[in-house]
C-alpha positions in Angstrom: 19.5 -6.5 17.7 16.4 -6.9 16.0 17.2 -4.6 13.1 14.3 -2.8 13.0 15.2 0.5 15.0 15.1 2.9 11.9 11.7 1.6 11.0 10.3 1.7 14.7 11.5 5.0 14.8 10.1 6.3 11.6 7.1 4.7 12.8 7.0 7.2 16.3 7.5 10.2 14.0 4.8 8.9 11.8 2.7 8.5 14.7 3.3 11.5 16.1 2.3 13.2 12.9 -1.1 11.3 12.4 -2.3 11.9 16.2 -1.4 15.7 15.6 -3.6 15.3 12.8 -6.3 13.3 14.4 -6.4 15.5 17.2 -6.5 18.7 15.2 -9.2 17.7 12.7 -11.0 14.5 14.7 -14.6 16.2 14.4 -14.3 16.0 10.3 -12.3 12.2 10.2 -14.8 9.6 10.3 -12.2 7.2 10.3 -12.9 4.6 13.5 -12.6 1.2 14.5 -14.8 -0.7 12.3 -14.3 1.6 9.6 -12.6 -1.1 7.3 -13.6 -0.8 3.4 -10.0 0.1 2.9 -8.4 -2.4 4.8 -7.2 -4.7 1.7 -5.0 -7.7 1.6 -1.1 -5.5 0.6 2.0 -5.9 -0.2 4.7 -4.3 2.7 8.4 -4.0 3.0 10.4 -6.7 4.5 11.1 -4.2 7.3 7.2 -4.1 7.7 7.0 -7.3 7.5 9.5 -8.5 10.1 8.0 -5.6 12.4 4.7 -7.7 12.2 6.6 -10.6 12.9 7.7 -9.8 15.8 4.4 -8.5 17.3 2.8 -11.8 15.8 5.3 -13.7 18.5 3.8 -11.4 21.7 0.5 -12.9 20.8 -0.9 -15.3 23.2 -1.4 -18.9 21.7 -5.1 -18.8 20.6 -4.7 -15.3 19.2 -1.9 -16.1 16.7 -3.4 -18.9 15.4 -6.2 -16.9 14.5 -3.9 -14.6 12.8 -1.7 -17.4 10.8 -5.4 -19.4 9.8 -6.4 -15.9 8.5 -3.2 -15.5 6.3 -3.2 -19.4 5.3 -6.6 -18.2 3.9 -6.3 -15.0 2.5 -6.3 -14.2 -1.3 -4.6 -11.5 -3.2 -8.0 -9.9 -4.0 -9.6 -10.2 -0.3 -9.5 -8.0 2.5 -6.8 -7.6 4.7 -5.9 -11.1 6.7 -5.6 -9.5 10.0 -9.1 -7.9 9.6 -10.9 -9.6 11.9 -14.9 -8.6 13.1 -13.8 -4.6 11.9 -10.9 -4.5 14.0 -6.9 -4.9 13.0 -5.2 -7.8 14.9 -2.2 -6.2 15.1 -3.1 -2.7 15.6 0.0 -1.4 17.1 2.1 -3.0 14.5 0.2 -2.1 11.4 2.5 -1.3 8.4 2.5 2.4 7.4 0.5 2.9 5.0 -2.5 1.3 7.1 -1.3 4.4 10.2 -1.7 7.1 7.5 -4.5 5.7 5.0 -7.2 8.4 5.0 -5.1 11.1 6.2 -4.0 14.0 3.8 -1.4 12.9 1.8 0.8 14.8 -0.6 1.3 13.0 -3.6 2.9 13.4 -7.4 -0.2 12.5 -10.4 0.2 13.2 -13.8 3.0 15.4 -13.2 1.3 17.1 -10.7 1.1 17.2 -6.9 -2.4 16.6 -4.8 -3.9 16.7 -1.4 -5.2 13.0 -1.5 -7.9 11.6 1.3 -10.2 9.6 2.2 -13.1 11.3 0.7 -15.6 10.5 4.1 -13.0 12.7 6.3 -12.6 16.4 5.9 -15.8 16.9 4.6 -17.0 20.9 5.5 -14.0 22.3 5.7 -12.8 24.8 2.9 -8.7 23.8 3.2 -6.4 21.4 5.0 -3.6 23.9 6.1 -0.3 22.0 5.3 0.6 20.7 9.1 -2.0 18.0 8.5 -0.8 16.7 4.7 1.9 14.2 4.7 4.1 14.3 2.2 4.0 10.8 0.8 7.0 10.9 -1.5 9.3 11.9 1.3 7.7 9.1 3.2 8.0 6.6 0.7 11.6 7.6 0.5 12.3 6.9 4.3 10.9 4.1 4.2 12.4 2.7 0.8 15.9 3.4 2.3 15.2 1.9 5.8 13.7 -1.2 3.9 17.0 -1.5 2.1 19.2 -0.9 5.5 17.1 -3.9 6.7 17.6 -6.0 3.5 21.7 -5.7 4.1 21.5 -7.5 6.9 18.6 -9.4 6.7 18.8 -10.7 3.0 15.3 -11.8 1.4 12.6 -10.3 -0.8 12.2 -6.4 -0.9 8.2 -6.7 -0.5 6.0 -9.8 0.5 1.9 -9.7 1.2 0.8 -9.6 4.8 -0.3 -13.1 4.4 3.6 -13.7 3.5 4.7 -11.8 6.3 2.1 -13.3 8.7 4.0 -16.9 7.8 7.4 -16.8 8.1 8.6 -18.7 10.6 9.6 -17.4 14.6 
């Protein structure tokens, strides 16, 4: 057992909810491959971390390498190590907050909650009805308390980079 079957399925409802989204609205998300300004070098859950991991191992040869030279490279205040000519590396394994960044998130600021997104998407349109806004508190919950289901049995930090996570060993 791999451990990592609450987070994989929190990731399907995730994705579910971001291609509903995607599909709804796709004429007013710019978002696209190559599209990478926000694609910065962040910290992820251990949970996140072993998911990418895992999908680092599936890699051909040649391909990881590429990955773990990236990470052996990267610096806190650089892009994203598995950036790589515009595209993710990993694409099917990116941690969350890469699946929803630029979508319309719900989120608590100064006391107050906001409809957060990219501002390049949803431009034209007068509202986002609420089936497209994710609620991030709520998701940041899930994800807190799977993290911490994971830590139980798989003891180690709470939160490492992607460069971290890209070099632990197999």
């Amino acid at each position: 057992m791999s451990g990592l079957e609450n987070y994989l399925a929190l990731l399907s409802r995730v994705d579910e909810i971001c291609q509903r989204t995607f599909e709804a609205f796709s004429p007013h998300i710019t978002c696209r491959a190559g599209c990478d300004a926000c694609c910065r070098h962040l910290s992820i859950f251990a949970v996140e971390a072993a998911a990418l991991t895992r999908a680092l191992r599936e890699l051909p040869a040649g391909e990881a390498e590429l990955v773990r030279a990236k990470a052996r490279g990267a610096r806190e205040d650089s892009p994203c190590p598995l950036l790589h000519d515009g595209l993710c590396l990993l694409y099917q394994a990116r941690p969350i907050i890469c699946r929803t960044h630029g979508l319309p998130l719900l989120l608590s600021r100064d006391g107050e909650r906001t409809v957060d997104f990219c501002p390049e998407n949803f431009q034209g349109l007068p509202s986002i009805p609420g089936s497209a806004v994710i609620d991030l508190e709520r998701l940041n919950v899930m994800l807190t308390t799977i993290n911490a289901l994971y830590l139980q049995s798989f003891p180690g930090p709470e939160r490492l980079t992607i460069a971290q996570a890209l070099s632990l060993p197999d």
